[in-house]
N, C-alpha and C positions, 0 to 999 in steps of 0.2 A: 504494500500500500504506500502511498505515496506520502510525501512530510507534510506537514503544515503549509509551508511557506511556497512548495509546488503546488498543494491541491490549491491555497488563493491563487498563485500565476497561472496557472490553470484556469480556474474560474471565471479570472478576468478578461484571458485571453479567448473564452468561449463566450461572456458578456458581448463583449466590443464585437465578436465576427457577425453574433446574429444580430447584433444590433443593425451593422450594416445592413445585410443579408435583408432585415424588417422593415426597413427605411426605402429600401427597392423595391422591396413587397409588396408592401401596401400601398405606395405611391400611385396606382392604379385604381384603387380600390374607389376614389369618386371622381372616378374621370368612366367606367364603364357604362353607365348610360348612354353618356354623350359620344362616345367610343362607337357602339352599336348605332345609333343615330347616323354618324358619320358614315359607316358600313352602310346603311340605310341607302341611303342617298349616293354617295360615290364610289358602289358595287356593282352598279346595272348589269346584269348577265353575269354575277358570279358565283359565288358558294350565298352569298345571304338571298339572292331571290330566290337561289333552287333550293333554299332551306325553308322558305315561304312558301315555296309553293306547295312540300314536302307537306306540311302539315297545315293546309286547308281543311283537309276531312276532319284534322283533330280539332281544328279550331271551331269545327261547325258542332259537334260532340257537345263539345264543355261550354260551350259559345262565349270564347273569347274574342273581344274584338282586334283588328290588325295592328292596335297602336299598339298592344302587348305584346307585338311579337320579340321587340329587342327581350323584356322581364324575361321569355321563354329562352331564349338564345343563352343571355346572361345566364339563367339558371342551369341550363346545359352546359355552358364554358366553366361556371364553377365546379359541377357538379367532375367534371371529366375530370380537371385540373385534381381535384381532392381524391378521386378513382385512384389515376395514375401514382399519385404522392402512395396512398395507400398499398397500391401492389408494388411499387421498388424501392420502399424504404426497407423490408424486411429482405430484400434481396442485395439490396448494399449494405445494411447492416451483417448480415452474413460474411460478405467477401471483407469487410471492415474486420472480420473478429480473424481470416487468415493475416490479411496483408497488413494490417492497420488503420488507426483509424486517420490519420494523415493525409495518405494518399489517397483514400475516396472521397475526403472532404472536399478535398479539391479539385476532383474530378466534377465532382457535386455540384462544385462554384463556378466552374467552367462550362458545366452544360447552361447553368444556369445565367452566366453572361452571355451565353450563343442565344437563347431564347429572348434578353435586354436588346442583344443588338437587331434579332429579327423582326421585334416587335417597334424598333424605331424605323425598318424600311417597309411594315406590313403597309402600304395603302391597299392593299387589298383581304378581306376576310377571311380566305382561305389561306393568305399568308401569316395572317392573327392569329388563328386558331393553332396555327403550328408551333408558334412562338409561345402560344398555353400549353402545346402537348408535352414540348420540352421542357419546359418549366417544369413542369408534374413530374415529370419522368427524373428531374434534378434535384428536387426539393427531399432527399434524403439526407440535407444537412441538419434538421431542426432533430430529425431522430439520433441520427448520429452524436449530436452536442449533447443530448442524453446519455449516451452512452460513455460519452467520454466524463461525463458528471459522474457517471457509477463505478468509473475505473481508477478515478482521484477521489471520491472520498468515502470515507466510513459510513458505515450504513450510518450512525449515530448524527452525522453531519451532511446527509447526503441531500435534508430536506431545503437549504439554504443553498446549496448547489442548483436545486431545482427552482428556488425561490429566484436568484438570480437569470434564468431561462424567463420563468413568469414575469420579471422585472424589464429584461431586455423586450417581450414582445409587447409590455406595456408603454415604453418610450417609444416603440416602432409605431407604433397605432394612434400616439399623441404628435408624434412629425411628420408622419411617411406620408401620408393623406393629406395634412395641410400644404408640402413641401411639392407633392404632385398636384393638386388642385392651383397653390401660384403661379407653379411654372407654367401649366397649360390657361392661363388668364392673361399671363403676357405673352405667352405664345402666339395666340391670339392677333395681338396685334403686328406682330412680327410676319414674313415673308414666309411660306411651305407651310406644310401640314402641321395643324397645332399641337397634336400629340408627340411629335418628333423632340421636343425638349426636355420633355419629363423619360423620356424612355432612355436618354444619350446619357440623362443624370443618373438615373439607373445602373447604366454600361458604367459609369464612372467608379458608382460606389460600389460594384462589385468586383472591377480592376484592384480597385483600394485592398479589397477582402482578401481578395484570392493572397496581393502581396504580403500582405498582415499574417495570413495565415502559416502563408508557407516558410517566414521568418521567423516567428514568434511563436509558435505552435510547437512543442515538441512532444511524440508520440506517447499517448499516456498508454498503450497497450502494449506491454512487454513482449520480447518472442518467445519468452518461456510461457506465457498467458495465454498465447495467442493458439486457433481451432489447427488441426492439421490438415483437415479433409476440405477443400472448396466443394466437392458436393454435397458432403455431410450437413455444412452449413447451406449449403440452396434446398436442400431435400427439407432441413427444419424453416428455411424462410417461406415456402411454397405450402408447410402447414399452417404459417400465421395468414398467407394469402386466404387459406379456404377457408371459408365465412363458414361452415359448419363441424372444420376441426378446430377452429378457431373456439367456437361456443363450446364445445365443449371441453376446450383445454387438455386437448389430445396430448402434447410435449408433459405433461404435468401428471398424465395417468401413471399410477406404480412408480410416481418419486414423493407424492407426499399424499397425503391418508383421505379415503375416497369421502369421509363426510368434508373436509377443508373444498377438493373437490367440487362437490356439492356449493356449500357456500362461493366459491368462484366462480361457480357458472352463472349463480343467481345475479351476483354483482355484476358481473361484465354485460347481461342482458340489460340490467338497470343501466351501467354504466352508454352502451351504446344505444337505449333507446334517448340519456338525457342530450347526449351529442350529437345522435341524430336529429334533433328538435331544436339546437342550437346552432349547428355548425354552418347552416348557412344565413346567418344573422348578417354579416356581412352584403350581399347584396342582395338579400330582402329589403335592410333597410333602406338604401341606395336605391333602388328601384322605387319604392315604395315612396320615398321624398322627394323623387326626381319625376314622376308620373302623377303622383297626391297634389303635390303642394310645390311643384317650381321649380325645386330647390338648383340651384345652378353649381357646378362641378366646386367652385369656391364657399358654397354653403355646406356643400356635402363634406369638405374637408374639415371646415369647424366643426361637424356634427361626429365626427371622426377624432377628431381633436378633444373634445369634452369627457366622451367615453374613453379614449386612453385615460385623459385625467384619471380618472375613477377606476381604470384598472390598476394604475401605475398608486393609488391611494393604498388600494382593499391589499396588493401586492407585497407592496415594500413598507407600508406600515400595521397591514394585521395578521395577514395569510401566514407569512414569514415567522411570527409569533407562538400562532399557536403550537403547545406542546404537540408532540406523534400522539400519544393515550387521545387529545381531547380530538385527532382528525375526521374520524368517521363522527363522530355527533355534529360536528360545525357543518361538513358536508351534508347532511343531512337537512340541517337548520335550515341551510342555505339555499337549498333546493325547494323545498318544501316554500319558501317566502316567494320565489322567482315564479314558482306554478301559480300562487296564488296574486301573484301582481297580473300575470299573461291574463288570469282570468279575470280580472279586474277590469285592464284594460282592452 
């Protein structure tokens, strides 16, 4: 296990990368209405008309009208985006436990600048959507940074490790959004297509990361630590992939006692029904204020900006706090308060 004074440089140096990492991220996150819009209008005969056209029979079904087609499209670009993230993070985290976790990180950061810079020459939708598929397919660094929290510190300290992950995606979500909503406002007024600035700033801070990392970064996964088998490890990533060995926590059978078992499967059911019901809050909202009520890519950034506040609050001043004994009751609390707000309002 590693010292004190590694497991902080460490910490710090996983802080600072996703902070970058979250600042690119989300920088997008209130510019996709007007994103889609744009598609809209300066696609004539491309991938967005014949995705329009794809689902008239579904539009006639549920009877939604045509201005909701970007809300659908969105919902689809997220939903892919989140897919993809979900089946190659436990496939790079695998080949991360032969080779290290170093060298995928930055593999990770590198796909993930090819998809910044595609997404600054996409005028066209089917060249956007490709610039998502990569993304997804690269965004195995947010697990990874887990992983490298679990290799630097003690279980007994591991929670503040994590706290800091929670801390970094709450400053990303308090600038990333406002810092991309500015840039695409003066963009605007400037020469070429308005998305082209906030995407290039993007390219920039992930040029940053990549450098940052691959200096500052040194390998927390020992090679005496480290799996022997690359299949062995894709054969257990490919069990996290399937959503029904997954539920039942197949890796885990005949290593620890089948009523725990039991209680696991329950959790994780609960656990995936609360993030499924969350996880696309993100451009629900964004649609939702940008369709509702106006709100223009500079509003949606403030609106982005206020809830980081409030995550970067709950975060770094209470989550952080609470003892391991009191975590399952506060999570509890906590949930149980958000249902009954949803149903409030």
């Amino acid at each position: 296990m590693a010292t004190k004074s590694s497991q902080n440089t460490t910490g710090y140096v996983v802080f600072i990368s996703l902070l970058f990492d979250l600042l690119a991220f989300t920088m997008i996150l209130p510019l996709f209405p007007s994103l889609l819009d744009y598609y809209k209008q300066n696609d004539s005969g491309g991938l967005y008309q014949w995705l329009e056209q794809q689902i008239g029979v579904f539009q006639k079904i549920i009877g939604v009208p045509d201005k909701f087609n970007g809300v659908l499209f969105g919902g689809i670009l997220g939903s892919l985006f989140s897919f993809l993230q979900f089946a190659s993070s436990p496939i790079l985290g695998g080949i991360s436990d032969v080779y290290g976790r170093k060298p995928v990180m930055i593999i990770c950061l590198v796909g993930i600048l090819s998809s910044y810079i595609m997404w600054s020459k996409a005028t066209t939708f089917s060249l956007f959507v490709w610039s998502r598929i990569i993304g997804g397919l690269s965004k195995g660094n947010v697990s990874l940074s887990m992983a490298i929290v679990t290799d630097v510190y003690v279980p007994e300290k591991r929670g503040r490790g994590m706290a800091m992950i929670g801390i970094a995606f709450s400053v990303g979500f308090v600038f990333g959004p406002m810092i991309g909503a500015a840039y695409a406002k003066w963009s605007h007024g400037q020469e070429g297509v308005w998305f082209v600035q906030p995407a290039l700033l993007a390219v920039v801070l992930t040029i940053i990361n990549i450098i940052f990392v691959t200096f500052t970064f040194k390998e927390s996964l020992p090679k005496k630590n480290r799996a022997s088998s690359v299949a062995g490890k894709l054969s257990e990533a490919f069990t996290y992939i399937n959503v029904i060995d997954l539920f039942k926590f197949k890796l885990l059978v005949g290593v620890v006692p089948s009523e725990d078992i039991k209680k696991l499967r329950t959790l994780g059911i609960v656990y995936f029904t609360y993030l499924f019901l969350y996880s696309g809050l993100e451009f629900t909202l964004t649609f939702l204020t940008h369709n509702k009520f106006g709100y223009t890519s500079m509003q949606q950034g403030w609106m982005f900006f206020g809830i980081g506040i409030t995550m970067a609050m709950l975060q770094g001043g209470w989550v952080r706090r609470i003892p391991p004994a009191r975590t399952a009751k506060t999570a509890t609390l906590v949930k149980k308060f958000n249902l009954n707000l949803m149903v409030y309002v």
